[in-house]
C-alpha positions as CSV (number, residue, x, y, z in Angstrom):
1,X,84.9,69.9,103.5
2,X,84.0,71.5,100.0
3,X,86.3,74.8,99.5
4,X,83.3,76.7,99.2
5,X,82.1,75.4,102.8
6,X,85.8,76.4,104.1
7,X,85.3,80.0,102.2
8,X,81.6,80.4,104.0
9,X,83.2,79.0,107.5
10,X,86.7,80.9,107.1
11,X,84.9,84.6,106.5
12,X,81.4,84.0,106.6
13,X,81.5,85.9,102.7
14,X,82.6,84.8,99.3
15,X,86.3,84.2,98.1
16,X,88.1,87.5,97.7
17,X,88.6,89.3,94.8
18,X,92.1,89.3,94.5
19,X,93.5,92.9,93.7
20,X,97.3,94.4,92.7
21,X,96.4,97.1,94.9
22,X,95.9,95.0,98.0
23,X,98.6,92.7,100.0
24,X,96.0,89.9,101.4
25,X,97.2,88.7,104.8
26,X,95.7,85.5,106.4
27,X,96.3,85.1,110.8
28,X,95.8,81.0,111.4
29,X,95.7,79.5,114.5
30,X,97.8,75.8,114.4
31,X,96.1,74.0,116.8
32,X,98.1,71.1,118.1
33,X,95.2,69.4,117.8
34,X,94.3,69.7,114.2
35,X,98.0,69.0,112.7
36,X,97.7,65.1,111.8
37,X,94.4,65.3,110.6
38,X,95.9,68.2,108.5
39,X,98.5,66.6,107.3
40,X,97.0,64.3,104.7
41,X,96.2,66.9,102.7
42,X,100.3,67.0,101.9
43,X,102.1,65.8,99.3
44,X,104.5,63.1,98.9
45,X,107.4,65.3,99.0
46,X,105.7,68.2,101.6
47,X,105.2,64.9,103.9
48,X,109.1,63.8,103.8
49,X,110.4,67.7,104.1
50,X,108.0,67.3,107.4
51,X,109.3,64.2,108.5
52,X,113.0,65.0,108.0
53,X,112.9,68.3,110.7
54,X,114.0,68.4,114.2
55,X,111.8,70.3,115.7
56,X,108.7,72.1,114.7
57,X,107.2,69.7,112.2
58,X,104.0,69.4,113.1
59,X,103.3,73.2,113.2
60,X,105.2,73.4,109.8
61,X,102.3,70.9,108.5
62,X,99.3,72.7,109.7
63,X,100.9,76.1,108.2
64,X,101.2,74.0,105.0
65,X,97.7,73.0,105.1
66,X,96.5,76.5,105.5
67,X,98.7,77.3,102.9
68,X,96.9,75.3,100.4
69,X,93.4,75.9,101.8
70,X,93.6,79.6,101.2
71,X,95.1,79.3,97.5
72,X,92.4,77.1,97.0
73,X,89.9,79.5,97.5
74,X,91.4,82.3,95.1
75,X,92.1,78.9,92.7
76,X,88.5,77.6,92.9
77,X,90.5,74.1,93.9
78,X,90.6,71.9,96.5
79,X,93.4,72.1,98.6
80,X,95.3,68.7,97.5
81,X,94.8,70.0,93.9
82,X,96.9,72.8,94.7
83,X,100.4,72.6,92.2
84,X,102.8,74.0,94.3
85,X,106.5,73.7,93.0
86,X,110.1,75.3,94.6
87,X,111.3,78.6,92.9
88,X,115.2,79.4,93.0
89,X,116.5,80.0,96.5
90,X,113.9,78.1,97.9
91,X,110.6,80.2,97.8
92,X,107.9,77.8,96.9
93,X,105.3,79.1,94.4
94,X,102.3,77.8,92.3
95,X,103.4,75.8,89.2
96,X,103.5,77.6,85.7
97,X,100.1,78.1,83.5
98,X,97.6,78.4,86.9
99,X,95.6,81.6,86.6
100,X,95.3,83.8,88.3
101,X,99.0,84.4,88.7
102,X,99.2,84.6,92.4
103,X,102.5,85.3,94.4
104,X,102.2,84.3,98.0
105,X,104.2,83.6,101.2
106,X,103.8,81.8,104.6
107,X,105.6,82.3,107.7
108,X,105.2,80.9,111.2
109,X,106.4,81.2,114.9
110,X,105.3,79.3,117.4
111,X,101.2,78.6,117.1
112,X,100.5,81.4,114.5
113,X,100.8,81.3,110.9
114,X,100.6,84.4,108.4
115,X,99.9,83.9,105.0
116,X,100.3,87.1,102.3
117,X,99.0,86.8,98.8
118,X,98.9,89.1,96.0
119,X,98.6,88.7,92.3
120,X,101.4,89.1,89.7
121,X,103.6,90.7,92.1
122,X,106.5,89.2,94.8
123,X,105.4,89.8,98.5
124,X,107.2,88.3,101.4
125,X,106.0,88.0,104.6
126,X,107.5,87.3,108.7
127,X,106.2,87.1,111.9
128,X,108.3,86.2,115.2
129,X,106.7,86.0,118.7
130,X,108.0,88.3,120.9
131,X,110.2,86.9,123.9
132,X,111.4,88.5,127.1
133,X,114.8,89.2,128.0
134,X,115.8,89.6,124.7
135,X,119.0,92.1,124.5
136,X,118.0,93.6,120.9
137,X,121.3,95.8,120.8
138,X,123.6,92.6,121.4
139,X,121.5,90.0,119.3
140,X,121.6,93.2,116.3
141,X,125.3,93.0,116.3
142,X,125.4,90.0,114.4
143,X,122.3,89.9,112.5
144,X,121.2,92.7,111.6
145,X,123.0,95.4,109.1
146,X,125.1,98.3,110.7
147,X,122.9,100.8,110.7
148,X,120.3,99.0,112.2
149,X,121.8,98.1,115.1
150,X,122.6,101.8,115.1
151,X,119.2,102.7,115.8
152,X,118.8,100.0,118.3
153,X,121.4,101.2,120.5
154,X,120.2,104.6,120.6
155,X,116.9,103.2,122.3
156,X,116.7,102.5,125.6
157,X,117.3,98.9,127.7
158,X,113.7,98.3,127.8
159,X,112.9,99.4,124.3
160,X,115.6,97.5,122.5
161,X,114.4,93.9,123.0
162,X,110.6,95.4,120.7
163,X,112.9,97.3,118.5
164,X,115.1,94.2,117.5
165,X,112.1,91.9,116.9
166,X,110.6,95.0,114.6
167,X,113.6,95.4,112.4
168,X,114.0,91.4,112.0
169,X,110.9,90.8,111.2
170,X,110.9,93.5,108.2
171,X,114.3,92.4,107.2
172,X,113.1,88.9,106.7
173,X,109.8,89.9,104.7
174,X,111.9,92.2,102.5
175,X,114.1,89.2,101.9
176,X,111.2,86.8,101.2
177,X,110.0,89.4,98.9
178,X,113.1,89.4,96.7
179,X,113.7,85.8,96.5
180,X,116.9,85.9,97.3
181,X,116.1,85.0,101.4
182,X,118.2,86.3,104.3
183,X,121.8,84.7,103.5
184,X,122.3,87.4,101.3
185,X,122.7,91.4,101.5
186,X,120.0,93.3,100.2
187,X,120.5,94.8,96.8
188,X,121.0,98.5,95.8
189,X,117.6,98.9,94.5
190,X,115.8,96.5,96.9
191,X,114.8,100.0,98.8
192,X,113.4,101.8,96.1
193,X,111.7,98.1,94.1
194,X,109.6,97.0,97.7
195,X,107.7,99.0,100.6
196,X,108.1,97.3,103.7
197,X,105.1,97.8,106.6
198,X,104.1,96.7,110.0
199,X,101.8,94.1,110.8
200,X,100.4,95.5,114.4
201,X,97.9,94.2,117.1
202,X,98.5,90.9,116.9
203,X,99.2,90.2,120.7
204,X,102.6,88.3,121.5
205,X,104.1,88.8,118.0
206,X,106.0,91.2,115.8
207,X,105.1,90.7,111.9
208,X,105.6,92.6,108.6
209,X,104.7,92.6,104.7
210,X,107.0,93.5,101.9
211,X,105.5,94.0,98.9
212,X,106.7,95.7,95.1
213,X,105.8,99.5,94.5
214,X,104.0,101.4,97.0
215,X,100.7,101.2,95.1
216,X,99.6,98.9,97.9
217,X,98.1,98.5,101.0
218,X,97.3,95.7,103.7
219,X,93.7,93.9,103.2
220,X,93.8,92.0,106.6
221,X,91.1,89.0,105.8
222,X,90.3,87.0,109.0
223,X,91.9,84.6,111.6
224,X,91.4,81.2,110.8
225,X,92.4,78.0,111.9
226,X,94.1,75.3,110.0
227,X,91.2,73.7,108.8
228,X,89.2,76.6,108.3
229,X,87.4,77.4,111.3
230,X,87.0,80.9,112.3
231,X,88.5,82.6,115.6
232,X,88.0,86.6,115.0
233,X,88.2,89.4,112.3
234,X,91.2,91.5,111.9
């Protein structure tokens, strides 16, 4: 399939214009039955990081897939000709002297992957599906910051489980965003540098975007599946 086939078939439109001013989020669908055909669009070394995980490896291809699909489109490549390369602390990002100068970030739970781009500025992105039973004042104690877990306890039982998923899912994307990734405390100016927000009505799942400035807002593109196919707008 031609990227400009995928592009027609993802959002029945053009590729998008891709704007400072916008955070473009991608919702796609890893179908169990799509992820080995998917997977040979992988490199060498994507294919052994798959092969060496425990758990999870087949959804972690698909994602991948995606992943390059969608650049693609903004790239005018195919998605094997994608140069993806690891930044420091792990973040992967396009290799130097591609234009334009696209930041991006994928996250995925479960059978749903979210994908945020933007151009020439860090974004970080995180979505968790939402599980019952969940104590969110007891699981906070230990990973989230003290005055998060604050806030939590002031909820009540039944809102605490929603309220823990929310703030982990905006602490992770604010830690995507910086580079620096969750194993280490946010920075004094993180606050004022990023705008966090909200990823709602997508059923199951908490999500959020993290972005730089506040000059920004969420263009929500379409929900795709790994290879392309089109489920329903956002």
């Amino acid at each position: 399939m031609s990227v400009a086939t995928w592009a027609r078939e993802a959002t029945g439109a053009a590729p998008p214009h891709a704007s400072r001013h916008h955070v473009d989020v991608w919702e796609v669908a890893l179908e169990p039955s799509e992820r080995d055909a998917a997977s040979q669009v992988l490199s060498d070394s994507e294919r052994r990081f798959a092969a060496r995980l425990r758990m999870g490896a087949g959804a972690w291809a698909a994602a991948r897939v995606a992943l390059r699909r969608i650049l693609g489109r903004y790239l005018g490549l195919g998605p094997m000709q994608v140069a993806l390369e690891i930044g420091p602390n792990g973040k992967p990002r396009l290799a130097p002297g591609r234009s334009p100068d696209l930041r991006f970030n994928l996250s995925h739970s479960g059978d749903l992957a979210l994908i945020a781009i933007r151009p020439g500025l860090e974004v970080g992105i995180d979505v968790e599906r939402r599980r019952s039973g969940v104590d969110g004042v007891a699981v906070s104690r230990h990973v989230l910051h003290q005055h998060a877990h604050e806030a939590l306890a002031a909820l009540g039982a039944g809102e605490s489980g929603e309220g823990f998923f929310r703030s982990w899912v905006r602490r992770e994307a604010l830690a995507k965003a910086t580079g620096r990734g969750i194993v280490s405390p946010p920075a004094p100016g993180d606050a004022a540098r990023f705008k966090v927000r909200d990823l709602d009505g997508i059923p199951g799942f908490a999500a959020a975007v993290a972005s730089e400035g506040d000059d920004w807002r969420v263009r929500r593109i379409g929900s795709v599946s790994a290879t392309g196919t089109r489920h329903r707008p956002l």
